[in-house]
C-alpha positions, -999 to 999 in steps of 0.1 A, spaced: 232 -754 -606 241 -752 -568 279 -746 -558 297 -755 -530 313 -716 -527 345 -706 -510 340 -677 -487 362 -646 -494 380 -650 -461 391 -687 -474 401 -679 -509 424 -648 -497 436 -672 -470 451 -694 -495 463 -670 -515 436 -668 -548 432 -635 -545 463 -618 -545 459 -580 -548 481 -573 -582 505 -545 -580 494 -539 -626 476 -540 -650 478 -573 -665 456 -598 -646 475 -629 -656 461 -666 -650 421 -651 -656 403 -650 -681 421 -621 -702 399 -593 -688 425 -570 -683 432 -532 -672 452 -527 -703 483 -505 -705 458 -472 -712 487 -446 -711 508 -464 -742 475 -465 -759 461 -430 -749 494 -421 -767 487 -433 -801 451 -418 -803 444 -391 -825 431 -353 -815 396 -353 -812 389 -319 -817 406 -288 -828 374 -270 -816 380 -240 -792 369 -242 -758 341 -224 -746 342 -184 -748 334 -184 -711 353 -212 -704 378 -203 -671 415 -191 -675 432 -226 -668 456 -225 -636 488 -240 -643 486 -272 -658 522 -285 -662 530 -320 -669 491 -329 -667 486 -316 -632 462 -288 -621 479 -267 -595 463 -242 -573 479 -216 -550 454 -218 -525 451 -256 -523 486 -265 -536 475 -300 -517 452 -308 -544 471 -321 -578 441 -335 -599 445 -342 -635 445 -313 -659 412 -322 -682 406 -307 -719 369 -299 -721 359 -286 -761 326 -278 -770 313 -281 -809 283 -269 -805 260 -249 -780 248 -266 -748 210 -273 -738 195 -252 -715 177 -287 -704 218 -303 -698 223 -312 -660 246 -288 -654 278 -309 -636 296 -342 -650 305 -366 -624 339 -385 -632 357 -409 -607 395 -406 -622 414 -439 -626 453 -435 -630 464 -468 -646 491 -474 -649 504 -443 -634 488 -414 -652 496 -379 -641 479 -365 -611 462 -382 -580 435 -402 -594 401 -388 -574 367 -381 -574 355 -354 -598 326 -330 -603 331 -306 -634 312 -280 -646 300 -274 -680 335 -252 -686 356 -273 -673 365 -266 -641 368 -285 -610 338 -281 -585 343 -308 -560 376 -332 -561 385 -356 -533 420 -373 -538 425 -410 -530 444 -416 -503 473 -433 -503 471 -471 -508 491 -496 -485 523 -508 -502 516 -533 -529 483 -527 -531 461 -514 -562 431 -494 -538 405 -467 -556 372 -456 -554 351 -455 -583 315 -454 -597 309 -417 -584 271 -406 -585 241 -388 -576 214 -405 -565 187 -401 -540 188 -414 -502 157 -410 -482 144 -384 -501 180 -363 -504 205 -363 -535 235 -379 -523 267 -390 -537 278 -422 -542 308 -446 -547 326 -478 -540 361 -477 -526 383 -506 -517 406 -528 -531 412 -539 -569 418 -579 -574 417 -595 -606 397 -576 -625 368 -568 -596 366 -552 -563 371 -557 -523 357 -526 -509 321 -516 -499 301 -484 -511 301 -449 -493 269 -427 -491 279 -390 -487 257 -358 -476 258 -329 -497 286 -314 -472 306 -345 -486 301 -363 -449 301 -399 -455 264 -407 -437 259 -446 -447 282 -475 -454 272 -511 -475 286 -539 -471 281 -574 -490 266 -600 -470 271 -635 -461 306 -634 -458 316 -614 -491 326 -582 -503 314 -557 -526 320 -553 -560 335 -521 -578 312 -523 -611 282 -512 -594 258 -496 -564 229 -486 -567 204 -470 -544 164 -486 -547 137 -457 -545 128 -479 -511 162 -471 -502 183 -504 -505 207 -511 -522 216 -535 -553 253 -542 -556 277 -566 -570 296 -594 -554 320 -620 -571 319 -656 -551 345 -682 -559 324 -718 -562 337 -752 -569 320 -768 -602 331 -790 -624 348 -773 -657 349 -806 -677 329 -789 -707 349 -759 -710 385 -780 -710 390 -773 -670 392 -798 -645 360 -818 -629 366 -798 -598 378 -763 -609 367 -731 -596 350 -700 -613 335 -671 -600 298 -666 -600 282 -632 -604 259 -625 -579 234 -596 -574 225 -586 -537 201 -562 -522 213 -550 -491 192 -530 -462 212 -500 -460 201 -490 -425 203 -527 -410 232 -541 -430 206 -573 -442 206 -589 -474 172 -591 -483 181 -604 -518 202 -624 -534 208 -643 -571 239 -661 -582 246 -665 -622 253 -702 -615 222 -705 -603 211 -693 -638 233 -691 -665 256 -726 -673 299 -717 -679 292 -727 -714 275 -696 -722 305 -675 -714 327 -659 -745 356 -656 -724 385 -678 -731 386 -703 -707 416 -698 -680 425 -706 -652 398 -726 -632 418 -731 -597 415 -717 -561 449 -693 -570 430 -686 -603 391 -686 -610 376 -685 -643 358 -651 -641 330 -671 -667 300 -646 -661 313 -610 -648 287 -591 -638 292 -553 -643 257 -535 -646 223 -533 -624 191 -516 -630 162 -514 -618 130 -520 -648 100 -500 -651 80 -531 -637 106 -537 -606 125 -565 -620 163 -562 -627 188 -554 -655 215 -573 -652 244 -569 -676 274 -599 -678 303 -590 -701 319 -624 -705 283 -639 -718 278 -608 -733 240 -606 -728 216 -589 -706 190 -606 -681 161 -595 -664 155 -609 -632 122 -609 -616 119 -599 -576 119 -618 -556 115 -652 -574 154 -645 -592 137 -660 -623 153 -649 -654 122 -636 -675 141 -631 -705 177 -630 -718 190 -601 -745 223 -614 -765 244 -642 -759 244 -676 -768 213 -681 -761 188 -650 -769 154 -645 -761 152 -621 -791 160 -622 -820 184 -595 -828 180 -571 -857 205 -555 -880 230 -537 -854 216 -551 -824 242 -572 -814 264 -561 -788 299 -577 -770 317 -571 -740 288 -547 -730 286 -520 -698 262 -500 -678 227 -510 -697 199 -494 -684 160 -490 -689 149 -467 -714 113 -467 -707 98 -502 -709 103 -515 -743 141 -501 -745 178 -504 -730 208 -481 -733 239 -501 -736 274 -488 -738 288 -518 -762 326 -521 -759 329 -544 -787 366 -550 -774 373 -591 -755 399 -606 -759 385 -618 -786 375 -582 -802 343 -583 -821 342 -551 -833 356 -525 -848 349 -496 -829 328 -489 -793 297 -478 -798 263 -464 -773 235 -482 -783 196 -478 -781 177 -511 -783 140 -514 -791 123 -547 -770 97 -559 -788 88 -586 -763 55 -597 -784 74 -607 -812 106 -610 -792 128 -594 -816 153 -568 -801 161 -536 -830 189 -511 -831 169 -475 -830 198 -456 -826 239 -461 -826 264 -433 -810 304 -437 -825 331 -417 -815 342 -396 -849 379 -417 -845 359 -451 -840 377 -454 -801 378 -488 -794 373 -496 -757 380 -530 -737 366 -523 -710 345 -501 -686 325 -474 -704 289 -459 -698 259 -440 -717 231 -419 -704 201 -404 -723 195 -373 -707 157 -357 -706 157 -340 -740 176 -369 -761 212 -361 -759 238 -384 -748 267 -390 -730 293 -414 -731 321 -427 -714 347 -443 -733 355 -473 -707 392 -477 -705 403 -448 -728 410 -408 -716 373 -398 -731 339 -387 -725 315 -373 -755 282 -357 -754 261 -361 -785 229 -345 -796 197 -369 -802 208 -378 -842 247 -384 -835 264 -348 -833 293 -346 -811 290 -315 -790 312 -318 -762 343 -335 -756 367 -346 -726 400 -360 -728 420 -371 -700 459 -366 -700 472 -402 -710 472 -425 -688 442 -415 -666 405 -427 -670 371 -426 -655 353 -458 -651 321 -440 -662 311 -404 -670 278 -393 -659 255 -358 -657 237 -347 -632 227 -315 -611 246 -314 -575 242 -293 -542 277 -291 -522 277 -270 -492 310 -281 -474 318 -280 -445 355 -265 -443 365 -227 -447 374 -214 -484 407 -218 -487 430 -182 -494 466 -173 -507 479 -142 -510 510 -129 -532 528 -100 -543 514 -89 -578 543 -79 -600 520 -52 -615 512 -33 -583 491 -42 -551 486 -76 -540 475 -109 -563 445 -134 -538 437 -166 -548 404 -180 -533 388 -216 -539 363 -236 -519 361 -271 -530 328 -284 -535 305 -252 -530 286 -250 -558 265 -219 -551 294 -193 -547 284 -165 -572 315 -135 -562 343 -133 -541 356 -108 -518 387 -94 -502 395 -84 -469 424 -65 -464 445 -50 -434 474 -38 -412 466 -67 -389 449 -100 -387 420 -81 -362 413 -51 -384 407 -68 -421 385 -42 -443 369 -54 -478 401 -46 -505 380 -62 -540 358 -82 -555 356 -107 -584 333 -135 -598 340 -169 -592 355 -176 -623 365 -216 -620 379 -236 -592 404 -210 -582 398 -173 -591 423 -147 -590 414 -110 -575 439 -84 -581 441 -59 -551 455 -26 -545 463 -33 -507 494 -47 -501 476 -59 -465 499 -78 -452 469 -95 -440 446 -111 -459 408 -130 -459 378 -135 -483 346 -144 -484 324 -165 -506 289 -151 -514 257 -160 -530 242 -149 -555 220 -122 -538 253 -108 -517 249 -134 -488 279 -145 -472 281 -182 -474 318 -188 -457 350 -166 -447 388 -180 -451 416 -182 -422 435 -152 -423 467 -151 -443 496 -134 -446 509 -118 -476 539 -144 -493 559 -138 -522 
């Protein structure tokens, strides 16, 4: 099924992509950023679990908002982290969050590296978006680049339920080293980026086409958008792969409700939203509004098999079906993770759920080994992920809805994070991280009502600061050390007997070693 596609350029020219200043997505398909703050409003406590014993004394958190006397330019969300039970020595020790504030939760939406108490290790604020524009980056992970951990995201602009932007490869000082583009005249998606082990990268692109929607109700010439899969050379900027769902999968396939199906408004049929790479080298890829799963073979773009759907290669067991899925990946070769959002329009379940799938592709039969549901059956309708870390546990990100959950191998919650209402991550993800920034640590000093002087020292996104100490003195020139603490959290506090005026610190290592020294400060109120 060949199309005779619209460019980006010549869609936004005549206006079918307007950049929506909400959440509802009218004249699609009914995929939707719902109003998550109203809803995150009416859900119940998820735990009344304490937090950790060692977890860090929170800075002020009014209204939602972290506040930090030594950054007060950073305003992140305030997050509630509980633990039910004890963490795995195995755990990666960071989760990786990329903060969402639809409509208009509190704080600046960001990206976000926690540690395993809680605390902020690395956050980077959005900037600003132009007026009447919805702009974000997303999708923050780790993943390897030529043999280096890197992070990873896609930033740009939010249309109607997908993205305008490109992806951003940073350096473990945070430096943005690689841009990736889509090619042949289109733009890359927000659902997903990935880097190949022969460093590529697979990403997704939405491309308006002109077909005729006669057997969905639409008009002989209407326009939908295909979902297409390309593999770009990072260094060179090629595409040295490409494969387009029309090309593949027919619009009768797709669960969505058909709307729309004009140059102003495309039926979004197919909607990609997951790649991975298989064992063998062939593809994952995941397409809510068919709600099924392909894998694609390299290079041919031959569609080897299809999981779910209208039109299954397997047969699926008790459990296995899944609707509305996101972020499915390979669990060895004869399995998939999926995070099933069960949520449409129309809503097919009850309750969200992360799924394990057995592939029995012999008898081609597709069996449900293991489900994952939140103890308050969330419901999600949209977004959401699930990793299976190395010894079985899992986590999960609850889409659309102020969540994330770690689980042990049989089902028992463990860990929990909740958003304030209002804000979201698009996925939630583990991993271990290396940050060596390159700014100063950042210093405040105040007077201490009990005596001596109060310093507050952060460093956003060092990760191997082990103690902090205080330098102290008459004059910026003569600073002498005044105290030491632990890290303890994003921001520590280190109560001083000097009353300086002037004052530095530095951030060490474990073994002593001085890793970076603040500006000198002067002693405020």
């Amino acid at each position: 099924m060949k199309d005779h596609g619209l460019t980006r350029r010549e869609l936004l020219e005549r206006g079918g992509m307007a950049v929506i200043g909400g959440l509802t997505l009218a004249g699609l398909t009914g995929y939707a950023w719902p109003d998550d703050k109203a809803a995150a409003a009416t859900l119940p406590a998820t735990s009344d679990a304490p937090a950790a014993p060692d977890a860090p004394a929170a800075p002020d958190a009014g209204g939602g908002v972290m506040h930090y006397v030594s950054r007060p330019d950073l305003t992140p969300p305030a997050l509630t982290l509980t633990h039910r039970g004890p963490a795995a020595a195995s755990d990666p020790p960071y989760i990786i969050l990329s903060v969402i504030g639809f409509p208009a939760g509190p704080g600046t939406p960001g990206l976000m590296i926690l540690d395993r108490n809680g605390a902020i290790v690395w956050y980077s604020p959005n900037p600003a978006p132009p007026p009447g524009q919805i702009t974000t980056r997303i999708d923050l992970k780790v993943q390897s680049y030529r043999g280096q951990p890197v992070l990873t995201w896609w930033e740009g602009k939010f249309l109607a339920g997908y993205g305008d932007g490109q992806g951003i490869i940073a350096d473990s000082s945070y430096r943005t080293i690689a841009t990736v583009n889509a090619g042949h005249g289109l733009a890359a998606d927000l659902h997903e980026f990935v880097i190949s082990p022969q460093n590529t990268a697979l990403i997704t692109v939405y491309k308006p086409a002109t077909i005729n929607l006669s057997r969905v109700g639409g008009p002989a010439k209407g326009v939908v958008l295909s979902g297409v899969v390309q593999e770009i050379d990072i260094a060179s900027g090629r595409v040295l792969f490409e494969w387009s769902s029309l090309d593949h999968v027919p619009v009768t396939d797709s669960y969505s409700p058909f709307r729309g199906g004009t140059k102003a408004a495309p039926w979004d049929y197919f909607h990609v939203n997951s790649i991975s790479i298989a064992p063998d080298g062939s593809l994952l890829v995941s397409a809510r509004h068919t709600c099924a799963v392909y894998k694609v073979a390299r290079p041919s773009g031959r569609v080897v098999w299809q999981l779910g759907g209208k039109r299954s290669s397997f047969g699926m067991g008790p459990g296995a079906r899944f609707w509305f899925q996101h972020h499915v990946l390979p669990q060895g070769p004869d399995a998939v993770s999926i995070f099933d959002d069960g949520g449409g329009p129309p809503v097919k379940e009850p309750q969200s759920r992360g799924i394990l799938l057995n592939l029995d592709t012999r008898a081609m039969r597709a069996t449900l080994r293991r489900s994952y549901v939140h103890p308050t059956r969330l419901q999600a309708a949209n977004q959401g992920s699930m990793q299976v870390l190395a010894d079985g546990r899992v986590l999960i990100g609850w889409g659309n809805l102020p969540y994330f959950s770690e689980f042990t191998q049989n089902g028992t919650l463990i860990m929990e994070g909740r958003f304030p209402a209002g804000d979201e991550s698009y996925r939630a993800l583990t991993a271990a991280w290396t940050g060596h920034p390159t700014d100063n640590p950042a210093v405040a000093a105040r007077m201490n009502p009990a005596g001596g002087s109060a310093v507050y020292a952060s460093w956003n996104g060092a990760t191997q600061v082990s103690t902090w100490t205080v330098l102290a003195g008459q004059t910026p020139s003569a600073l002498a050390p005044a105290g030491s603490a632990p890290r303890h959290g994003f921001e520590t506090r280190i109560a001083v007997n000097s009353l300086g005026p002037w004052f530095a610190v530095t951030a060490n290592g474990a073994s002593g070693t001085v890793l970076g020294q603040s500006a000198t400060v002067r002693l405020g109120n």
